[in-house]
Backbone as numpy.savetxt, mean C-alpha at the origin, in Angstrom:
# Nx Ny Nz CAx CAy CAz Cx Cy Cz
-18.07 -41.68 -34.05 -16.89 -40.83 -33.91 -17.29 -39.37 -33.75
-18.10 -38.72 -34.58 -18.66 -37.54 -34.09 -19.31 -37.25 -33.09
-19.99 -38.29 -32.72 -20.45 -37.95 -30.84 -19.64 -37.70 -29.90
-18.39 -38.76 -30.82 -17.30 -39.06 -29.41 -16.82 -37.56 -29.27
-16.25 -36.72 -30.67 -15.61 -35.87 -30.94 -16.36 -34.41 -29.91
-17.87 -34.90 -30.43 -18.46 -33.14 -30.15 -18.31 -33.61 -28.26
-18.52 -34.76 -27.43 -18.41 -34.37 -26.40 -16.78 -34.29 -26.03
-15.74 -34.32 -26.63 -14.52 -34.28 -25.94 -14.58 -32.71 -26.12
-14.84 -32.46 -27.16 -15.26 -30.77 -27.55 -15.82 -29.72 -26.34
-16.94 -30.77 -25.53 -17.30 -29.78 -24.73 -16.82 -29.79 -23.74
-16.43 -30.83 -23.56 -15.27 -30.74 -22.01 -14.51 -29.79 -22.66
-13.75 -29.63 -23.85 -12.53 -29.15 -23.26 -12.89 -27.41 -23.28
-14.42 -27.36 -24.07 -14.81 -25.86 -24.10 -14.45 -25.65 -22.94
-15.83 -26.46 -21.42 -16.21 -26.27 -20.28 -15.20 -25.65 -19.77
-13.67 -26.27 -19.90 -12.25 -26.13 -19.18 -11.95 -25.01 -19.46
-12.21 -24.69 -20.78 -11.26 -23.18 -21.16 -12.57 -21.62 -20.22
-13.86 -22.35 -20.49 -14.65 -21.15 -19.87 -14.75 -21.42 -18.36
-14.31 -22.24 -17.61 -14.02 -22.47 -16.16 -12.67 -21.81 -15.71
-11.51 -22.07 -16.51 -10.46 -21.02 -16.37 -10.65 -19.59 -16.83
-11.34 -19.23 -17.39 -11.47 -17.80 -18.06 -12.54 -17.09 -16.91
-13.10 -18.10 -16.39 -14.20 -17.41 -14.84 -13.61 -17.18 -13.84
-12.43 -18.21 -13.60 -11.54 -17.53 -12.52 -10.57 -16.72 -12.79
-9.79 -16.68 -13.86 -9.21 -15.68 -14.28 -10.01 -14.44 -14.23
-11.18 -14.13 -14.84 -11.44 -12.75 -14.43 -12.09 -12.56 -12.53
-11.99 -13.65 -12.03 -12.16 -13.26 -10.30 -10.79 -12.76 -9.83
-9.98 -13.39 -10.36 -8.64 -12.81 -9.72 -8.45 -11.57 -10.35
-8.53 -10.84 -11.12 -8.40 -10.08 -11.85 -9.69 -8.67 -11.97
-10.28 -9.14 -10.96 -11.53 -8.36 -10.46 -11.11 -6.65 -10.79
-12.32 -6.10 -11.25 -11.54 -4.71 -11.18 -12.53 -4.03 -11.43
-13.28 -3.24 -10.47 -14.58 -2.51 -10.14 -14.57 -1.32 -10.17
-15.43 -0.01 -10.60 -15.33 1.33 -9.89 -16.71 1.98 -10.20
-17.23 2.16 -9.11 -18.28 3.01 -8.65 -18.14 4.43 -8.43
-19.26 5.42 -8.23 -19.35 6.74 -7.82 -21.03 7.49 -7.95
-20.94 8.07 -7.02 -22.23 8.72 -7.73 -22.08 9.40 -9.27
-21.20 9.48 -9.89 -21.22 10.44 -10.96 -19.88 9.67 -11.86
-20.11 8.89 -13.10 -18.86 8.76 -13.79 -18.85 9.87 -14.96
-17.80 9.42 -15.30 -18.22 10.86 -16.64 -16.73 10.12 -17.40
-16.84 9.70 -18.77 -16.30 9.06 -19.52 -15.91 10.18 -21.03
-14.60 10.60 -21.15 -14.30 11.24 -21.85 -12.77 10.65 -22.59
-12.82 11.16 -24.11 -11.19 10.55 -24.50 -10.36 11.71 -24.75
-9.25 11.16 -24.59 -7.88 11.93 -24.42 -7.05 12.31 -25.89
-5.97 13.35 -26.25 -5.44 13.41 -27.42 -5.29 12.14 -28.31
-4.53 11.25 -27.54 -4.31 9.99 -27.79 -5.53 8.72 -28.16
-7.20 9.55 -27.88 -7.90 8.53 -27.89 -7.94 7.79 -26.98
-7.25 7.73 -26.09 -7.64 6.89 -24.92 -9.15 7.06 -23.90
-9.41 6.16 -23.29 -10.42 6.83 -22.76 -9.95 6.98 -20.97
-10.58 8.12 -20.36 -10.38 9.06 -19.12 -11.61 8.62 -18.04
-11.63 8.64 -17.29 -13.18 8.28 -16.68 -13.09 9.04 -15.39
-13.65 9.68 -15.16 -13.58 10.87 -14.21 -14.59 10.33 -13.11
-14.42 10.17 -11.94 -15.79 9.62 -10.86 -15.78 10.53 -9.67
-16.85 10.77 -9.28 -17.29 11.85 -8.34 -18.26 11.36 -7.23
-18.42 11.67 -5.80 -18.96 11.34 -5.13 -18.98 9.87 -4.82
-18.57 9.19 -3.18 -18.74 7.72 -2.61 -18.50 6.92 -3.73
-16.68 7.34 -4.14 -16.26 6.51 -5.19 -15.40 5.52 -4.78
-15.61 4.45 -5.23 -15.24 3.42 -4.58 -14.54 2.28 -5.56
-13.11 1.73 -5.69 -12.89 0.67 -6.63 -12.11 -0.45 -6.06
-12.81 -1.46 -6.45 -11.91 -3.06 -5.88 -11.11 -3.46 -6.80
-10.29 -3.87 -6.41 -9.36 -4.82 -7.65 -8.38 -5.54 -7.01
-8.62 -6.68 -7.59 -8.48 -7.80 -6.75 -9.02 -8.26 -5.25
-7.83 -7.99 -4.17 -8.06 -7.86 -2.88 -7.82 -6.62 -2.14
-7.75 -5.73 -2.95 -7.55 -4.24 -2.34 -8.95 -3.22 -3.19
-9.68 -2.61 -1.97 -10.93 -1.67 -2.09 -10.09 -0.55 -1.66
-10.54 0.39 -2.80 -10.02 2.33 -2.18 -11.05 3.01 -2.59
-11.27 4.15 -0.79 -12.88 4.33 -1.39 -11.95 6.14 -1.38
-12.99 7.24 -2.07 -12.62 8.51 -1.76 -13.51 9.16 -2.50
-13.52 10.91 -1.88 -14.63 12.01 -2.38 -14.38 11.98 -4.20
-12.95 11.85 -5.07 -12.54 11.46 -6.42 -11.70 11.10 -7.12
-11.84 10.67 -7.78 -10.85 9.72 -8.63 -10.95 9.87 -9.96
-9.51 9.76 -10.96 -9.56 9.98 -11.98 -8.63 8.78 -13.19
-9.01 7.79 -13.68 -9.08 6.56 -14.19 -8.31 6.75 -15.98
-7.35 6.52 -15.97 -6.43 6.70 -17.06 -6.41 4.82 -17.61
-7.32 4.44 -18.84 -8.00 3.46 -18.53 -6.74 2.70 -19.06
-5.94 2.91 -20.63 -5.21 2.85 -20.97 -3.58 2.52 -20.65
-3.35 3.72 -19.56 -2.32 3.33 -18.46 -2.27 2.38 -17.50
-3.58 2.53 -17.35 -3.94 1.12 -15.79 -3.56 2.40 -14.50
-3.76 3.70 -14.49 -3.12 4.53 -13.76 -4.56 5.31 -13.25
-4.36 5.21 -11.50 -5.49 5.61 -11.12 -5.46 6.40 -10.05
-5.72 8.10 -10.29 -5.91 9.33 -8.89 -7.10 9.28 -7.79
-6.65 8.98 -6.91 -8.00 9.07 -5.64 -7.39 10.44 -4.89
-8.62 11.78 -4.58 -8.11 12.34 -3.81 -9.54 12.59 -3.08
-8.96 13.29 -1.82 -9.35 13.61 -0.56 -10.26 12.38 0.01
-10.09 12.20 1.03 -10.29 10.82 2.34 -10.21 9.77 1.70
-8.91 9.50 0.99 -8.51 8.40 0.54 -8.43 6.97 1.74
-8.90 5.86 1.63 -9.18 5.02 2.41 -8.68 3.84 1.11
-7.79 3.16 2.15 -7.52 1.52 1.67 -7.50 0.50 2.30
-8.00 -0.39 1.86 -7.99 -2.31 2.81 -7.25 -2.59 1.77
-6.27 -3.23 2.38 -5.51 -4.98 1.43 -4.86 -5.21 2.46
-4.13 -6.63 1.97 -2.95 -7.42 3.37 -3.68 -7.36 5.10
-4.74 -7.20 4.88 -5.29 -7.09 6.87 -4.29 -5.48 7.24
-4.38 -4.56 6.10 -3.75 -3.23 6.62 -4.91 -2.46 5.96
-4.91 -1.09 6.41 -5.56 -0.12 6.20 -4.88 0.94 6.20
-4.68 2.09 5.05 -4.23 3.63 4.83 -5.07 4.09 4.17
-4.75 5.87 4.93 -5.08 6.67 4.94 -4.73 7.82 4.64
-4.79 8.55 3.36 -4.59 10.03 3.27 -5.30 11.00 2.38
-4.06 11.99 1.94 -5.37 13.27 1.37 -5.15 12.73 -0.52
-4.27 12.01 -0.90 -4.26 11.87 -2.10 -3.66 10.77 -2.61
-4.03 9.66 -3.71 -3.32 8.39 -3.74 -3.35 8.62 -5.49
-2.20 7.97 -5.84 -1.38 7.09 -7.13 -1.23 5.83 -7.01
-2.22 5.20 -8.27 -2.38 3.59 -8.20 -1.52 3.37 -9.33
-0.49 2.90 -9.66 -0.14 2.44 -11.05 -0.22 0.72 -10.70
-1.62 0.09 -11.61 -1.84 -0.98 -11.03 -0.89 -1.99 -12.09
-0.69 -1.94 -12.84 0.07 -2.63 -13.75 1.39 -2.99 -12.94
2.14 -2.06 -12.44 3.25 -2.33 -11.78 3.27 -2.51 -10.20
1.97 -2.52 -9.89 1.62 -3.06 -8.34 1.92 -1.38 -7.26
1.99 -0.95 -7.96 2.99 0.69 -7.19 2.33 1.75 -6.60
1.84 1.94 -5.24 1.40 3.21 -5.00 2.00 4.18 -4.16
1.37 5.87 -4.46 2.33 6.93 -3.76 0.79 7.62 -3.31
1.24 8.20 -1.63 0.08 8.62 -1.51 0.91 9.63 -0.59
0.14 10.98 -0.41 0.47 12.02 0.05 -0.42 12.55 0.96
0.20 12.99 1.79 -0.99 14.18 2.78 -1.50 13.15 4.07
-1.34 13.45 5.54 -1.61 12.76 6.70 -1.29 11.32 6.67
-0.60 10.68 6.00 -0.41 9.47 5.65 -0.76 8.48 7.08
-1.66 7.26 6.77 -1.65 6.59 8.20 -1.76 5.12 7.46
-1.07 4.07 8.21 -1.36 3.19 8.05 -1.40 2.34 9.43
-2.34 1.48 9.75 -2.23 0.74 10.62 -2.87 -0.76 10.23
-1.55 -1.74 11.02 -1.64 -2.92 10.36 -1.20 -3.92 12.16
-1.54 -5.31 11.33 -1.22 -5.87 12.80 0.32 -5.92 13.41
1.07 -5.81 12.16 2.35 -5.67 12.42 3.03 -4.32 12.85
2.68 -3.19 12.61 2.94 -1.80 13.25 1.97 -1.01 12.77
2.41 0.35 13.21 1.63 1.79 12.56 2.63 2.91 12.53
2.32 3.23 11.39 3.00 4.34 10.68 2.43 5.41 10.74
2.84 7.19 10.90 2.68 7.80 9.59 3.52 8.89 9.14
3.61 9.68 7.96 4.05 10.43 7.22 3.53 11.50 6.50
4.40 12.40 5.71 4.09 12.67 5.00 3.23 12.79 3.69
3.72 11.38 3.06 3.69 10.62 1.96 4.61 9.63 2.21
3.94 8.33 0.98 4.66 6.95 1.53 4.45 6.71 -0.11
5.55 6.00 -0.09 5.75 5.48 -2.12 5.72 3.50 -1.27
4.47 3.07 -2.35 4.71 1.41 -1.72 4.74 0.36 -2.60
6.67 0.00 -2.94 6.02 -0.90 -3.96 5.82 -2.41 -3.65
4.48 -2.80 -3.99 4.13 -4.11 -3.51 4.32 -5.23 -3.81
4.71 -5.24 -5.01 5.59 -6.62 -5.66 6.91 -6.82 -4.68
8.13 -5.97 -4.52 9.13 -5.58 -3.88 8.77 -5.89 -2.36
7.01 -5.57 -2.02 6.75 -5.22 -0.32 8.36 -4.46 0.13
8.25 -3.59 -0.54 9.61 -1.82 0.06 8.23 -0.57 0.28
8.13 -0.26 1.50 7.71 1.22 2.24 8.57 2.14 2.38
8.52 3.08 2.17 8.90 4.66 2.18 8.06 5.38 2.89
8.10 6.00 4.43 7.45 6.97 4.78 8.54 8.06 4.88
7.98 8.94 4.26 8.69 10.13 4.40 8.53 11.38 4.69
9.20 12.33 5.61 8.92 13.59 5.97 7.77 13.46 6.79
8.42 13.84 8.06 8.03 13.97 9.68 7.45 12.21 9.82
8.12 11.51 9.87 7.63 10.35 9.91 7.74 9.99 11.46
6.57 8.80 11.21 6.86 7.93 13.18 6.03 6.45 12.94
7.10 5.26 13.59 6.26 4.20 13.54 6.50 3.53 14.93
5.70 3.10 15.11 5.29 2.16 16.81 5.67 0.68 16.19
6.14 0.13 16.64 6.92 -1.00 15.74 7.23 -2.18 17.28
6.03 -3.01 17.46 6.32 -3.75 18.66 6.38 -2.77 19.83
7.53 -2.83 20.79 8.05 -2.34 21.59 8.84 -1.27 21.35
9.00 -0.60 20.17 9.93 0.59 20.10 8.71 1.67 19.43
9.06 3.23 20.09 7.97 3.97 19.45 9.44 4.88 18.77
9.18 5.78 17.31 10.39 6.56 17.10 10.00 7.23 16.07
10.52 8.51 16.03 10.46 9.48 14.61 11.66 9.35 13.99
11.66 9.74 13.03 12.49 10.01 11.81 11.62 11.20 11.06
13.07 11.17 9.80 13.09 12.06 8.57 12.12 11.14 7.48
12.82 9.93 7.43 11.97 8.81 6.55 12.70 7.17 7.00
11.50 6.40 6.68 11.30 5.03 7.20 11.31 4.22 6.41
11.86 2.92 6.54 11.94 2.62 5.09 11.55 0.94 5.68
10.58 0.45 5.44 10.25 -1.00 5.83 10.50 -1.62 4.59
11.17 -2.75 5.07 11.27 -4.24 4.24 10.77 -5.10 4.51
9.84 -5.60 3.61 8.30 -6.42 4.84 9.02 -7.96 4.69
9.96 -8.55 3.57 10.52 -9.66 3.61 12.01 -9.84 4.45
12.14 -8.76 4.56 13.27 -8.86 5.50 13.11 -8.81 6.99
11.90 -7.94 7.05 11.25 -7.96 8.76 12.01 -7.14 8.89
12.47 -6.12 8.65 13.00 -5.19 9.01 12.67 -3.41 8.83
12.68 -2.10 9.83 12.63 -1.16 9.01 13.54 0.03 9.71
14.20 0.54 8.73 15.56 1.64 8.36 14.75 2.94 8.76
15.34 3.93 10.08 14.85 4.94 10.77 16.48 5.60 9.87
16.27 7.04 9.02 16.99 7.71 8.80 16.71 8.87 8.96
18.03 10.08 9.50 17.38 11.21 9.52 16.66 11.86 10.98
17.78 11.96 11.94 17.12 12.95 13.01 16.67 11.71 14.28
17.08 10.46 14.00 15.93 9.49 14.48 16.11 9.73 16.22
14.92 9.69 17.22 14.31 9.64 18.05 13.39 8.79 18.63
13.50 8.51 19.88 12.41 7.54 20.10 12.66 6.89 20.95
11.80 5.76 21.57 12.28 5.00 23.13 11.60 3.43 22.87
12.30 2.42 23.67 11.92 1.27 23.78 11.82 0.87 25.29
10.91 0.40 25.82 10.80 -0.03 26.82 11.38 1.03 28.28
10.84 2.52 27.78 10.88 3.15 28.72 12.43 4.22 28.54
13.57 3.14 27.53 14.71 3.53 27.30 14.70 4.75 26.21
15.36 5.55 26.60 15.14 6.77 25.49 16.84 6.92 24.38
16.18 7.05 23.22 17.21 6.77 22.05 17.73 7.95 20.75
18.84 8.07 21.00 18.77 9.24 20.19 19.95 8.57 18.99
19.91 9.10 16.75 20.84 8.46 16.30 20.87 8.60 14.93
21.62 8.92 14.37 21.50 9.10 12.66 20.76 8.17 11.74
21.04 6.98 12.37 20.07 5.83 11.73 20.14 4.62 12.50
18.85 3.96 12.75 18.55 2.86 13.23 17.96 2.06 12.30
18.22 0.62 12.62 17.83 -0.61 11.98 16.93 -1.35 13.25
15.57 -1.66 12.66 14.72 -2.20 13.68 14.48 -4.01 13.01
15.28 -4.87 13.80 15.25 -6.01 13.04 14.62 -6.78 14.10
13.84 -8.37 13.28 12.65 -8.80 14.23 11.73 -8.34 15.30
11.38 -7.76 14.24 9.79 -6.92 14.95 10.71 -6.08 16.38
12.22 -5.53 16.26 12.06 -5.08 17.51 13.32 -6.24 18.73
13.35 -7.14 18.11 14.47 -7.90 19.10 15.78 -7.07 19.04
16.21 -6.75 17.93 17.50 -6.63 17.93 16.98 -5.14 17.33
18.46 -4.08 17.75 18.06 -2.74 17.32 19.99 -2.22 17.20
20.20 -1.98 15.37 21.38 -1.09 15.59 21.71 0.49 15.58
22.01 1.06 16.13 22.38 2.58 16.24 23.20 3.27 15.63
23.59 4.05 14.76 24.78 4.69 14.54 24.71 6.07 13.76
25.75 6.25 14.07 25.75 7.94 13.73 25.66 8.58 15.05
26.24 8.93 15.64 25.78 9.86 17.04 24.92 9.14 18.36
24.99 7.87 18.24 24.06 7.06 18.52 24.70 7.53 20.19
23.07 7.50 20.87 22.61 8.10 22.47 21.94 7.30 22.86
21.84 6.40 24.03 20.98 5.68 24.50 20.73 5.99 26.32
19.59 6.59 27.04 19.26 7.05 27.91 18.34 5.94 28.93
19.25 5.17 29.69 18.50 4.11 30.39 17.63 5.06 31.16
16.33 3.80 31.34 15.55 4.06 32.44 15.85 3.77 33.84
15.55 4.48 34.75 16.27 3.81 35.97 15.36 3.39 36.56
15.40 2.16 37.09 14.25 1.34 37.88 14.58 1.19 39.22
13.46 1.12 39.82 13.68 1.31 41.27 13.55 -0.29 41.89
């Protein structure tokens, strides 16, 4: 009976440290730099300051930049200047990023670019929350979206709805057609398109 016991024992160890190996793969969470520098806060928390070809993975998203500043406690993480990101087969770009990874949530400011297989954006600053998949580009915004190119004030993609909300000044042309309108709705990638507010539409004339 004790043989029987200690090997049911190790199976069921094996199981719990086979789930606990993939649990921390999914849960991956890396950060490099030439320079960390580890300091604590009023609160005791600890701060981790990284400098130079700083670079952090977690999960399936890598953000590399000149620095970053690691609020270890919060799960809250500053990348600034040539902020660079991969996740989803997309890539952005700007001068400063806010990771709040706990709540999936980032805000990034300054030249904002993203380009993905599904469009390209950019802005101002873009708030992205990724649980939700809701985009916000805002201030002087423009996205190439299929067959329609257009500016706005701010853009607002709904990646489950396939849809994204041009508010604010909107401008822009499809297929040569030039469009002027308080707000447009760009639904299926671009099939269908509604106008309103002042809405102007300037055919092309074909010969």
């Amino acid at each position: 009976m004790k043989i029987k016991f200690s090997y049911k024992t190790a199976i069921i160890l094996f199981i719990i440290f086979m789930f606990s190996f993939s649990f921390n793969i999914l849960a991956q969470q890396n950060l490099t730099a030439d320079k960390l520098t580890f300091v604590k806060n009023e609160a005791g928390s600890n701060i981790i300051e990284a400098t130079g070809n700083v670079k952090m993975i977690y999960n399936e998203t890598t953000i590399t930049g000149d620095y970053a500043k690691f609020q270890q406690a919060e799960q809250v993480i500053n990348f600034e200047d040539n902020v660079n990101i991969t996740m989803d087969n997309r890539k952005l770009s700007g001068d400063k990023l806010t990771f709040k990874m706990e709540e999936d949530y980032m805000e990034m400011d300054g030249d904002v670019l993203i380009e993905s297989e599904e469009f390209r954006a950019e802005s101002n600053k873009l708030t992205y929350d990724r649980e939700a998949k809701i985009m916000n580009f805002i201030g002087d915004a423009f996205i190439d979206y299929n067959t329609i190119s257009a500016n706005a004030d701010r853009i607002r993609v709904l990646e489950d709805e396939n849809k994204a909300v041009l508010t604010g000044d909107v401008s822009g042309q499809q297929n040569g057609n030039q469009f002027k309108a308080d707000q447009i709705e760009i639904l299926n990638k671009g099939d269908k398109i509604e106008m309103t507010g002042s809405a102007q539409l300037i055919f092309n004339s074909e010969e």
